[in-house]
PDB file as gemmi writes it, atoms N, CA and C in Angstrom:
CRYST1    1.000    1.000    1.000  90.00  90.00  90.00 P 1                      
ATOM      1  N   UNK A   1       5.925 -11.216  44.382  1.00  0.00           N  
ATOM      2  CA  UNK A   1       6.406 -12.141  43.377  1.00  0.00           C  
ATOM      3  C   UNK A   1       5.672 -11.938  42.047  1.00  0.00           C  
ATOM      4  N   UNK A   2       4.434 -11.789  41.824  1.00  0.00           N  
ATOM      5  CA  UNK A   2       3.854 -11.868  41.215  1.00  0.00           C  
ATOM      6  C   UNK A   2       4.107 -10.128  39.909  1.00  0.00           C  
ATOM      7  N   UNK A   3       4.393  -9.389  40.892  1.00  0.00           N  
ATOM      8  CA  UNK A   3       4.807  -7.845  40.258  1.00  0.00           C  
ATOM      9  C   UNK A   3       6.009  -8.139  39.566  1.00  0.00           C  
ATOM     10  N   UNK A   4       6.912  -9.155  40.373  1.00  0.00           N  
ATOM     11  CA  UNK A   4       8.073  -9.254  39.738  1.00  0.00           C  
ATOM     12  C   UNK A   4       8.598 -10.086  38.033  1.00  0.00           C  
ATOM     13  N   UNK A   5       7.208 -11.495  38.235  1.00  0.00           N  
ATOM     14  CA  UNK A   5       6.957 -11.624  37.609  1.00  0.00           C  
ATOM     15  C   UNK A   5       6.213 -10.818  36.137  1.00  0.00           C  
ATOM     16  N   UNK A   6       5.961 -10.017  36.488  1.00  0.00           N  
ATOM     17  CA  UNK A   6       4.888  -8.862  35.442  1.00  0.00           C  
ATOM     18  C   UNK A   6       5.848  -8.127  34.996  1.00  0.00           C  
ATOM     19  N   UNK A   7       6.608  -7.583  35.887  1.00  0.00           N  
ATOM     20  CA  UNK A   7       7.371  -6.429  35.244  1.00  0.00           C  
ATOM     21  C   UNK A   7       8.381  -7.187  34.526  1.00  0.00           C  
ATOM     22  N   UNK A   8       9.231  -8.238  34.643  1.00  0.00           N  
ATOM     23  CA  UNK A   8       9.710  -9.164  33.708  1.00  0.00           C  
ATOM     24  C   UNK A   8       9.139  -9.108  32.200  1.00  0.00           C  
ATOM     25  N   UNK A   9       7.796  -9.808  32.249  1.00  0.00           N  
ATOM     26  CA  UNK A   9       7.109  -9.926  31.242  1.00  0.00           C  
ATOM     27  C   UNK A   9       6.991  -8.780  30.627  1.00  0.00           C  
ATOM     28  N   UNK A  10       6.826  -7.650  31.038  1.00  0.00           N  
ATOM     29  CA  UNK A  10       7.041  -6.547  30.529  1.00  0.00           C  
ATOM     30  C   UNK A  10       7.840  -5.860  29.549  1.00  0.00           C  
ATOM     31  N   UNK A  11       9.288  -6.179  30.617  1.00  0.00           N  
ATOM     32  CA  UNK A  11      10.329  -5.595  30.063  1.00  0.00           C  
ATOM     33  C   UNK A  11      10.751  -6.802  29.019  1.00  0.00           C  
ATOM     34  N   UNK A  12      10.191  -8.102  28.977  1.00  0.00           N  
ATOM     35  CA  UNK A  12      10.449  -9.235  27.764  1.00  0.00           C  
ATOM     36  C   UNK A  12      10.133  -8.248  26.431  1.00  0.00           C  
ATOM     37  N   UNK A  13       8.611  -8.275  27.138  1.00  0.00           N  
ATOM     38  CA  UNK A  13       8.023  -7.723  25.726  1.00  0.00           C  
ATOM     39  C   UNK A  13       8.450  -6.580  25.035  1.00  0.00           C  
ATOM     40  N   UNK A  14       8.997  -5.615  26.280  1.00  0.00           N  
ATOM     41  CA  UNK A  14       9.334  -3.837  25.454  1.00  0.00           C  
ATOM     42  C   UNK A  14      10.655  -4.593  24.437  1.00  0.00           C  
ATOM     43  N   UNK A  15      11.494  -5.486  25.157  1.00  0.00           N  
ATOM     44  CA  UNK A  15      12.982  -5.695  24.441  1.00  0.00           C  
ATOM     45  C   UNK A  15      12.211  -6.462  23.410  1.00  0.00           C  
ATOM     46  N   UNK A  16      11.679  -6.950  23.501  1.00  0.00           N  
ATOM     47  CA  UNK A  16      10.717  -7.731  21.684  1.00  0.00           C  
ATOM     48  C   UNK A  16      10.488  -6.677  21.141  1.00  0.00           C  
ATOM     49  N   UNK A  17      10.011  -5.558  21.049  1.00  0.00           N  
ATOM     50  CA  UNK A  17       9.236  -4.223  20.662  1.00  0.00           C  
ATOM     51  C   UNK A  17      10.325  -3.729  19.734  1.00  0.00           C  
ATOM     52  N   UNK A  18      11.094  -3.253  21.111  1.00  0.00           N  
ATOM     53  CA  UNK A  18      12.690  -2.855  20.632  1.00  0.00           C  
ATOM     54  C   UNK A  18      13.431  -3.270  19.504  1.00  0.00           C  
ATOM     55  N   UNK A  19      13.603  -4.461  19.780  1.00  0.00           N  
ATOM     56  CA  UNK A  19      14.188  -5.443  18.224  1.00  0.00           C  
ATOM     57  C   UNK A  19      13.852  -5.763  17.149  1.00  0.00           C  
ATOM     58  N   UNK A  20      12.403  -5.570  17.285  1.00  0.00           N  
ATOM     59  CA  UNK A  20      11.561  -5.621  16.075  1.00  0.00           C  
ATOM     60  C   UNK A  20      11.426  -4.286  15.267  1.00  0.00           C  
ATOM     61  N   UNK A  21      11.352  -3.228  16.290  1.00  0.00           N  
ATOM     62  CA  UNK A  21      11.481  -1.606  15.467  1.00  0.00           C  
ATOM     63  C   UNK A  21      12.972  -2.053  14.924  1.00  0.00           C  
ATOM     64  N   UNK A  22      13.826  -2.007  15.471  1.00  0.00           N  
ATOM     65  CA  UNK A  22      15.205  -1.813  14.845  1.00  0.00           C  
ATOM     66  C   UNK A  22      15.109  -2.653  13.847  1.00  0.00           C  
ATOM     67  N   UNK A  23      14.978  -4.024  13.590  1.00  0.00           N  
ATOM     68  CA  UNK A  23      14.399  -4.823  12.134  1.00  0.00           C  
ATOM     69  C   UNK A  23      14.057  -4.020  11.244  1.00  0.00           C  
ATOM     70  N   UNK A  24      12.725  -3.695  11.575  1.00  0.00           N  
ATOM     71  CA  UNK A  24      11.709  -2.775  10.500  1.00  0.00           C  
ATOM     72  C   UNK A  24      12.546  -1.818  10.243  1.00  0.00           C  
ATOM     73  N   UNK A  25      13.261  -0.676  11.135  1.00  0.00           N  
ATOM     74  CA  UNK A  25      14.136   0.668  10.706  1.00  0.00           C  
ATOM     75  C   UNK A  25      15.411   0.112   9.838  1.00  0.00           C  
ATOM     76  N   UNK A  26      15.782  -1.159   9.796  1.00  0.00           N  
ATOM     77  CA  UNK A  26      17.302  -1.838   9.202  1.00  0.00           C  
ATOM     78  C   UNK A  26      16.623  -2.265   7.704  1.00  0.00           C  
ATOM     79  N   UNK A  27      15.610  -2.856   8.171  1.00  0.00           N  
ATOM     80  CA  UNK A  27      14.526  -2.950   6.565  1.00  0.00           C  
ATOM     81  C   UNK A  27      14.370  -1.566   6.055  1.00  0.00           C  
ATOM     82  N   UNK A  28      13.916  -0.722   6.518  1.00  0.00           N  
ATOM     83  CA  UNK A  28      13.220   0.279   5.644  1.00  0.00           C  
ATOM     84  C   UNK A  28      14.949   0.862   5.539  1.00  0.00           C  
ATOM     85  N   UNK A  29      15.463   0.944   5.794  1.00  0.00           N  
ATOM     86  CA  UNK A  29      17.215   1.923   5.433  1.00  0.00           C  
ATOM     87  C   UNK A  29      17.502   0.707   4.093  1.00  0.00           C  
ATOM     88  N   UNK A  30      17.383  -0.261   4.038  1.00  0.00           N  
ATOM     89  CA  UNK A  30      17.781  -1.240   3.229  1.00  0.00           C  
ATOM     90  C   UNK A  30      17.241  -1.140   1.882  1.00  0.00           C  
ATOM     91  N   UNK A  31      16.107  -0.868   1.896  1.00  0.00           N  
ATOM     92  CA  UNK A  31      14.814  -0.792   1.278  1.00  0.00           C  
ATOM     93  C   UNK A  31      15.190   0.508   0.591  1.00  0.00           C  
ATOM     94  N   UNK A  32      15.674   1.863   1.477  1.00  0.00           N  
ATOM     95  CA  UNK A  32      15.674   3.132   0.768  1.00  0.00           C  
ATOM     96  C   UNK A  32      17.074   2.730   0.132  1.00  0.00           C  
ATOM     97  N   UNK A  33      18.042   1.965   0.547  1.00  0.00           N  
ATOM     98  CA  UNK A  33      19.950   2.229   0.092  1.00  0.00           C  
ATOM     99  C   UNK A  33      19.035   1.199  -1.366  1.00  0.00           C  
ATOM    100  N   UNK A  34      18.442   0.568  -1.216  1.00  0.00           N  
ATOM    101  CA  UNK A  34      18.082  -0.296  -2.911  1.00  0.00           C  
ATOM    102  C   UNK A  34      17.433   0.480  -3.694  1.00  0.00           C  
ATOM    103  N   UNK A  35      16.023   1.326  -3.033  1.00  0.00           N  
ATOM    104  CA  UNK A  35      15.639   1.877  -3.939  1.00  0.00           C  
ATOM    105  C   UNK A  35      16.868   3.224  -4.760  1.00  0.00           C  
ATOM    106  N   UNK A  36      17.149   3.800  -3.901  1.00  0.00           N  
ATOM    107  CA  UNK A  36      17.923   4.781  -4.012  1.00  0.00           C  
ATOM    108  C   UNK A  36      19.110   4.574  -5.412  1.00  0.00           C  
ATOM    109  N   UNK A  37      19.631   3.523  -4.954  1.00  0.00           N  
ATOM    110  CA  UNK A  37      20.348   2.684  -6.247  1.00  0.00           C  
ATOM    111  C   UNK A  37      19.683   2.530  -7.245  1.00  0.00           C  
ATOM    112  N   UNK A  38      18.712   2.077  -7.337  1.00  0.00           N  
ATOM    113  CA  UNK A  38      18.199   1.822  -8.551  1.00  0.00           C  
ATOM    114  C   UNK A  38      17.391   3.167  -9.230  1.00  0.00           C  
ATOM    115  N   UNK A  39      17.019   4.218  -8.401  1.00  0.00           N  
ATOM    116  CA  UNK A  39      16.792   5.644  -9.446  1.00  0.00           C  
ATOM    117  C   UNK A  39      17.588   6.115  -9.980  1.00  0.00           C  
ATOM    118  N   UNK A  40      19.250   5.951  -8.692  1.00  0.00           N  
ATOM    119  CA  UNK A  40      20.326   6.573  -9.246  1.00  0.00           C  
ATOM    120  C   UNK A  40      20.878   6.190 -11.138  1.00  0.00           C  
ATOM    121  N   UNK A  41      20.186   4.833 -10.960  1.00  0.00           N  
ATOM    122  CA  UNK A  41      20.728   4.076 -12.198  1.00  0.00           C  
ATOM    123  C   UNK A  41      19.525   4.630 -13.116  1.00  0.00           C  
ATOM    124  N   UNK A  42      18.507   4.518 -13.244  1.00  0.00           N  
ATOM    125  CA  UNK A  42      17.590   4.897 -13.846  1.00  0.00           C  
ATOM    126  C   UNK A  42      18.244   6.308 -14.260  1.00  0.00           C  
ATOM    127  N   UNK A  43      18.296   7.454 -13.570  1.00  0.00           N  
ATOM    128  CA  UNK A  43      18.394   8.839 -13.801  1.00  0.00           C  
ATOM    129  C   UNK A  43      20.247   8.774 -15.081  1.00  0.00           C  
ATOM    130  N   UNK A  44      20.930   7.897 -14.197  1.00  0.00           N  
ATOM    131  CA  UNK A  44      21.943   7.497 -15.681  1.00  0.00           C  
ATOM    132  C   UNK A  44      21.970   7.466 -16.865  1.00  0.00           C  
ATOM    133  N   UNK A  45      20.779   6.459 -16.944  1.00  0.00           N  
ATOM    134  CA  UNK A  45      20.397   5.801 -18.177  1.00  0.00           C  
ATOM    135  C   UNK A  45      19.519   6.834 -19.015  1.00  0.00           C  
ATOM    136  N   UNK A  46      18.246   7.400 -18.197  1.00  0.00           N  
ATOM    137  CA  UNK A  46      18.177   8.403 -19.025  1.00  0.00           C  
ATOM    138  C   UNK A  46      18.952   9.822 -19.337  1.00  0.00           C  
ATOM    139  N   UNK A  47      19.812  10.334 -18.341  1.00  0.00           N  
ATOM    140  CA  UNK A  47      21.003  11.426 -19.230  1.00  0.00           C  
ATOM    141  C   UNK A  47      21.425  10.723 -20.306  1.00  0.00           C  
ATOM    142  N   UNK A  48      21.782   9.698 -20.166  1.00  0.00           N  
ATOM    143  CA  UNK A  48      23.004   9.127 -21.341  1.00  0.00           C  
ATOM    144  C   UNK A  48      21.762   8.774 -22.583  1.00  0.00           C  
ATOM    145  N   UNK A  49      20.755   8.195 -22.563  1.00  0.00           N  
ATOM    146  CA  UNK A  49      19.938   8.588 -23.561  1.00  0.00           C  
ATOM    147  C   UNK A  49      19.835   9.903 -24.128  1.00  0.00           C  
ATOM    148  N   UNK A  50      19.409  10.387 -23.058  1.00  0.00           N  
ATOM    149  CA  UNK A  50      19.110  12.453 -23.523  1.00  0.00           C  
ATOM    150  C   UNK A  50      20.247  13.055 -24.358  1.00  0.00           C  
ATOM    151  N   UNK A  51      21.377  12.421 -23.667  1.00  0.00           N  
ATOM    152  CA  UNK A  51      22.651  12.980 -24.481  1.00  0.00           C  
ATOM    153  C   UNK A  51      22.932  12.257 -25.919  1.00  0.00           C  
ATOM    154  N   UNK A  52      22.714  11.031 -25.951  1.00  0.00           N  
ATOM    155  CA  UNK A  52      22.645  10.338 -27.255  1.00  0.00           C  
ATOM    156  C   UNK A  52      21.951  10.564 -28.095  1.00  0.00           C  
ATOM    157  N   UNK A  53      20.275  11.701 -27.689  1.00  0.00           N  
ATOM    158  CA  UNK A  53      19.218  11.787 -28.058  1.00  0.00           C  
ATOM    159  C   UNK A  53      20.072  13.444 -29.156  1.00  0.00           C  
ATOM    160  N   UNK A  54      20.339  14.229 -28.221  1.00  0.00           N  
ATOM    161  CA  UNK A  54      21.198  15.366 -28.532  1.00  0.00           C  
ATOM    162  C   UNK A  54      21.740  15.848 -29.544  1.00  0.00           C  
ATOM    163  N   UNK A  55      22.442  14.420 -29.370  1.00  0.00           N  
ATOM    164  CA  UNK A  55      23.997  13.759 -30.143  1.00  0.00           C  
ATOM    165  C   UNK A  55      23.422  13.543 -31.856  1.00  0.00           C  
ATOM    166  N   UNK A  56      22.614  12.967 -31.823  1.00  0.00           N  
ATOM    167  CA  UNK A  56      21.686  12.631 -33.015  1.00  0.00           C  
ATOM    168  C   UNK A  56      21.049  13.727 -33.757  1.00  0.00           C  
ATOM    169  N   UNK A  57      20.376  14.363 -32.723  1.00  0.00           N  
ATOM    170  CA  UNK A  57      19.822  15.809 -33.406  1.00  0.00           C  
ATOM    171  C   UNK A  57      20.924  16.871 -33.930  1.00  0.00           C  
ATOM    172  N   UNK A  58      21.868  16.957 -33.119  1.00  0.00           N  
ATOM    173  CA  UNK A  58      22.749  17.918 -34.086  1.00  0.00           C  
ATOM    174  C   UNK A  58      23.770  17.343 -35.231  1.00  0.00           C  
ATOM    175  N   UNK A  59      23.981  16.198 -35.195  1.00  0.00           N  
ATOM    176  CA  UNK A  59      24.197  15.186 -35.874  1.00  0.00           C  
ATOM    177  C   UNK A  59      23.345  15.192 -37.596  1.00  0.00           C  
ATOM    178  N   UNK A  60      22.259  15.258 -37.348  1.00  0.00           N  
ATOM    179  CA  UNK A  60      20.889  14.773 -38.188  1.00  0.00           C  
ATOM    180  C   UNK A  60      20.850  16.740 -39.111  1.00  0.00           C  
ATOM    181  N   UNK A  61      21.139  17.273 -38.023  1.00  0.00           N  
ATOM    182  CA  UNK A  61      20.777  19.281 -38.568  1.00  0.00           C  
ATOM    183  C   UNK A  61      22.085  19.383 -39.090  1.00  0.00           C  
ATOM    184  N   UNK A  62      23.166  18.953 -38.416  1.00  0.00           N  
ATOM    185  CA  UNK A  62      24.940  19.376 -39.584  1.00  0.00           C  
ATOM    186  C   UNK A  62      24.134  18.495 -41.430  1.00  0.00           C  
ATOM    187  N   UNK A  63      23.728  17.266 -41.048  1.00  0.00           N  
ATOM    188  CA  UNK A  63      23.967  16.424 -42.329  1.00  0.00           C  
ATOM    189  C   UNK A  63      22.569  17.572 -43.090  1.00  0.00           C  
ATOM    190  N   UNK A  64      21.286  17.899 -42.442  1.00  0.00           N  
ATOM    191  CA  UNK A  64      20.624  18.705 -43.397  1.00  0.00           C  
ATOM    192  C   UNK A  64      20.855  19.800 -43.845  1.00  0.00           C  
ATOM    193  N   UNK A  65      21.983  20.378 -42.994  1.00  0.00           N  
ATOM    194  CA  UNK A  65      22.168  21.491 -43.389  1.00  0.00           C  
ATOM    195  C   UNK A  65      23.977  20.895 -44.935  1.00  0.00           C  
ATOM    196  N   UNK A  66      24.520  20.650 -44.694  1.00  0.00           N  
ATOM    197  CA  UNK A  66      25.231  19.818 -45.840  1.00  0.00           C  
ATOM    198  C   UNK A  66      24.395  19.980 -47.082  1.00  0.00           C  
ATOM    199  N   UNK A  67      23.532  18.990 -46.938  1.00  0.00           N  
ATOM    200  CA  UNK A  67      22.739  18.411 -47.779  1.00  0.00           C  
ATOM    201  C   UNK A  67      22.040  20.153 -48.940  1.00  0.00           C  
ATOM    202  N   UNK A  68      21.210  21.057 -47.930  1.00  0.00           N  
ATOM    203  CA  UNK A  68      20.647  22.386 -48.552  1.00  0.00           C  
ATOM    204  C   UNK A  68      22.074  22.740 -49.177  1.00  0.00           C  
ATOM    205  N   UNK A  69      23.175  22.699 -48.381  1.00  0.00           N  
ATOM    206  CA  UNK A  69      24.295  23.393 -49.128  1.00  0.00           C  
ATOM    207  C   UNK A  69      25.101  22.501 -50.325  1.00  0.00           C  
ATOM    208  N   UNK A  70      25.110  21.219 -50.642  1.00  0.00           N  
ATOM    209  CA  UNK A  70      25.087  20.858 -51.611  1.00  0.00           C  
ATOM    210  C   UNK A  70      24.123  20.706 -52.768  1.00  0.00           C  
ATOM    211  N   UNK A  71      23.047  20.734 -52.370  1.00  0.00           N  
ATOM    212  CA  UNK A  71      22.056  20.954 -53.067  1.00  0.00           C  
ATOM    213  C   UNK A  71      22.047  22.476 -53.813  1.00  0.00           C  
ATOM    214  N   UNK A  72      22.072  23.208 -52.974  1.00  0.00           N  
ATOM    215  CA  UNK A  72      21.972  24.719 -53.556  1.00  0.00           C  
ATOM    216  C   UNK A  72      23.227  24.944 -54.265  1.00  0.00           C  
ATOM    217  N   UNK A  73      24.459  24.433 -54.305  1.00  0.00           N  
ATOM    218  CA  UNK A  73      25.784  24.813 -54.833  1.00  0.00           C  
ATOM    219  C   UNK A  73      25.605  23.781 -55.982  1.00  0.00           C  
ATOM    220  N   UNK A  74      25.001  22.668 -56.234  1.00  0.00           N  
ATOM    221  CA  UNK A  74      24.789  21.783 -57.493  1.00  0.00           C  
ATOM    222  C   UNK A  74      24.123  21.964 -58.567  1.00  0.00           C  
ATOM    223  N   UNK A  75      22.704  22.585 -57.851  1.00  0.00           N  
ATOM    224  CA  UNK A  75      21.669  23.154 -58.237  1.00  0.00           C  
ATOM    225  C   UNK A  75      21.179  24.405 -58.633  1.00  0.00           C  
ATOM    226  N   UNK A  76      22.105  25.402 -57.984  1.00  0.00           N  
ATOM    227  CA  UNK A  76      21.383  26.779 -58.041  1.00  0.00           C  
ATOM    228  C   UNK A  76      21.132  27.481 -59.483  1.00  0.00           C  
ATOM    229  N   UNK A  77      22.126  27.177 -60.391  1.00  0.00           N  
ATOM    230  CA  UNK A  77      21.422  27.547 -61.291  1.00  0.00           C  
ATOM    231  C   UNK A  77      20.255  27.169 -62.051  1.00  0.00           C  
ATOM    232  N   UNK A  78      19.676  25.716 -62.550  1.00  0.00           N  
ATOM    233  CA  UNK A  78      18.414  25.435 -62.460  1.00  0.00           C  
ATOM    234  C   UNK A  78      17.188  25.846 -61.886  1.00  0.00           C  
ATOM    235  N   UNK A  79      17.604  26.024 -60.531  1.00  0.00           N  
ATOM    236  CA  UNK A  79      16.616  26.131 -59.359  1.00  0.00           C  
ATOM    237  C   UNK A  79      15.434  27.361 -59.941  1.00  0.00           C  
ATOM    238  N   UNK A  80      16.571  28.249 -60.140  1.00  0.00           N  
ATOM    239  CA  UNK A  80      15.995  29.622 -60.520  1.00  0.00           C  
ATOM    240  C   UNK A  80      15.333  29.836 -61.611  1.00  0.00           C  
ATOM    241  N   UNK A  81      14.935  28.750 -62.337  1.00  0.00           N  
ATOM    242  CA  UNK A  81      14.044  28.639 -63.513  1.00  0.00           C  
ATOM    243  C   UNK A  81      12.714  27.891 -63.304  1.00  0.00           C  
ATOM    244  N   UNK A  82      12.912  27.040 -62.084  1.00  0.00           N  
ATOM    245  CA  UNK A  82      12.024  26.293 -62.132  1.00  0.00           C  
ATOM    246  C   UNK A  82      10.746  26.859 -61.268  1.00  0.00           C  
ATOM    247  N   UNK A  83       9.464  26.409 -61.540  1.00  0.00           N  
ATOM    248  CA  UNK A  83       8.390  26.717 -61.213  1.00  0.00           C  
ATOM    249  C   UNK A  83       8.254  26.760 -59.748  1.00  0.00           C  
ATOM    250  N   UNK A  84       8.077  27.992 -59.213  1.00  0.00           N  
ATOM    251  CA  UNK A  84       7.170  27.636 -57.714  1.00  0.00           C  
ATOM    252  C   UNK A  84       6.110  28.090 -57.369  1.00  0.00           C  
ATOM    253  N   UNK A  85       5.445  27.518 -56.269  1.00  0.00           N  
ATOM    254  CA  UNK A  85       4.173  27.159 -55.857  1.00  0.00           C  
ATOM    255  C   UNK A  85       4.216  28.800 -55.187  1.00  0.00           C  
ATOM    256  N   UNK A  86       3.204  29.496 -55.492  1.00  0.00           N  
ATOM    257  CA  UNK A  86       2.553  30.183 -54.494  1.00  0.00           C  
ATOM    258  C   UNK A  86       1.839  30.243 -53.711  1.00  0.00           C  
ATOM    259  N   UNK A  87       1.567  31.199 -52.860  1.00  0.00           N  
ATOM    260  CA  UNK A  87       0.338  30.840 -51.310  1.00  0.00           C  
ATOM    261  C   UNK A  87      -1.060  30.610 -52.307  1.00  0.00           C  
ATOM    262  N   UNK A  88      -1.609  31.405 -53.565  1.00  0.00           N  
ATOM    263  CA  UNK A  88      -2.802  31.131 -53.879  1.00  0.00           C  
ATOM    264  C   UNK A  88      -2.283  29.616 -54.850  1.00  0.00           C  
ATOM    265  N   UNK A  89      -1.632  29.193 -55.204  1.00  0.00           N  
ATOM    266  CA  UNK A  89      -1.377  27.860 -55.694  1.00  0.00           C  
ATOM    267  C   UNK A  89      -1.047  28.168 -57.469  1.00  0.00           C  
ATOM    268  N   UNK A  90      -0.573  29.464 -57.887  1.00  0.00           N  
ATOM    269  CA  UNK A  90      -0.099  29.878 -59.228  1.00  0.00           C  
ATOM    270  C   UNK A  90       1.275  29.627 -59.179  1.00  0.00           C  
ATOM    271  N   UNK A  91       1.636  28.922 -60.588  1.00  0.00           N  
ATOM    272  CA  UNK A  91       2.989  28.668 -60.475  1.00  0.00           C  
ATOM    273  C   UNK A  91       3.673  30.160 -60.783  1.00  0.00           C  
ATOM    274  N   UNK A  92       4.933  30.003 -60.275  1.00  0.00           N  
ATOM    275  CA  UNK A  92       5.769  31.727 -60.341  1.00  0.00           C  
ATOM    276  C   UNK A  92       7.431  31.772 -60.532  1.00  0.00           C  
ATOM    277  N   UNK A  93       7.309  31.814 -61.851  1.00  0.00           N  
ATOM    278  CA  UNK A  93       8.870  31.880 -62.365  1.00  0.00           C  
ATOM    279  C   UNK A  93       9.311  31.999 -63.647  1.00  0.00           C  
ATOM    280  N   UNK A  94      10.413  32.601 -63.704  1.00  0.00           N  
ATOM    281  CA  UNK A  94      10.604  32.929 -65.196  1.00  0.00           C  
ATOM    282  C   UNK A  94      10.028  32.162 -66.412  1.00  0.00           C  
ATOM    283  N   UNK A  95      10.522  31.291 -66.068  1.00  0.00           N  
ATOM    284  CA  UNK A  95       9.612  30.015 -66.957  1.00  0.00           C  
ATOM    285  C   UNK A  95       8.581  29.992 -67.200  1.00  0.00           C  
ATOM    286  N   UNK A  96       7.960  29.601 -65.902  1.00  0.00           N  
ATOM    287  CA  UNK A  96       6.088  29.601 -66.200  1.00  0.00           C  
ATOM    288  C   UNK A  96       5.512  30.667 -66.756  1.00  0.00           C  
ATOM    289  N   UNK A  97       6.148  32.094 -66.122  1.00  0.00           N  
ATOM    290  CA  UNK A  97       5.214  33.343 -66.871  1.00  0.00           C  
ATOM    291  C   UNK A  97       5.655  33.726 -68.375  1.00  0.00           C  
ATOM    292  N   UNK A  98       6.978  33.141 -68.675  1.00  0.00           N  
ATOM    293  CA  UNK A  98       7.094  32.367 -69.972  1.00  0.00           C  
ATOM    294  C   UNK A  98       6.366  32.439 -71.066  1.00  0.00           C  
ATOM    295  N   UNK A  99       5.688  30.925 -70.635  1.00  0.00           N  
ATOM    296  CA  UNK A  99       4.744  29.846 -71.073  1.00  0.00           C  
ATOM    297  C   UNK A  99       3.340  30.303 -71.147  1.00  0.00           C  
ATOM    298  N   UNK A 100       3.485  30.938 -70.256  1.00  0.00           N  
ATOM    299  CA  UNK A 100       1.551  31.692 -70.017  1.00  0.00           C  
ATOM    300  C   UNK A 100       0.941  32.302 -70.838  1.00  0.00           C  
TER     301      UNK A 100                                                      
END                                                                             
C-alpha cells in the first residue's frame, strides 16, 4: 500500500513537472513570437529611416549640384577676375597681379 501510495505521489509530481515545463516552453515561445515582433518592427523603422536618410542625401547633392551650376552659368564671367587664395595664401588672378 504504501509503494502504491509513493508511486502515486510520484507520478502527481512528474505530471506537475510536466505542466509546468510546458508553461515555461508556452512562455518562452510567447516571449520569442513578442520579442521577434518587435525587432521585426524595429528593423522597419530603421530601413525606412535609412531610406528617407538616402532620399535626403541625393536630394540635398541634385540641389548642390543646381546651385554650382547656376552659380557658375550667372557668374562665370566675373568669377574669372576675381582673386584666389593660394596654398601659400597669395592672392592669384588677373586682377590682383594687376594691382601688384
Amino acid at each position: 500500500m504504501y509503494q502504491c501510495i509513493l508511486w502515486v505521489y510520484r507520478f502527481t509530481v512528474w505530471c506537475y513537472l510536466f505542466v509546468l515545463s510546458l508553461c515555461l516552453i508556452d512562455t518562452r515561445v510567447l516571449y520569442c513570437k513578442q520579442s521577434e515582433r518587435y525587432f521585426n518592427s524595429q528593423l522597419y523603422d530603421l530601413r525606412h529611416r535609412l531610406e528617407q536618410s538616402h532620399s535626403t542625401n541625393r536630394s540635398l547633392q541634385s540641389y548642390v549640384e543646381f546651385l554650382k551650376n547656376s552659380y557658375t552659368a550667372v557668374f562665370s564671367d566675373t568669377i574669372a577676375g576675381l582673386p584666389t587664395t593660394t596654398a601659400n595664401g597669395t592672392a592669384d588672378s588677373v586682377l590682383a597681379r594687376t594691382y601688384h
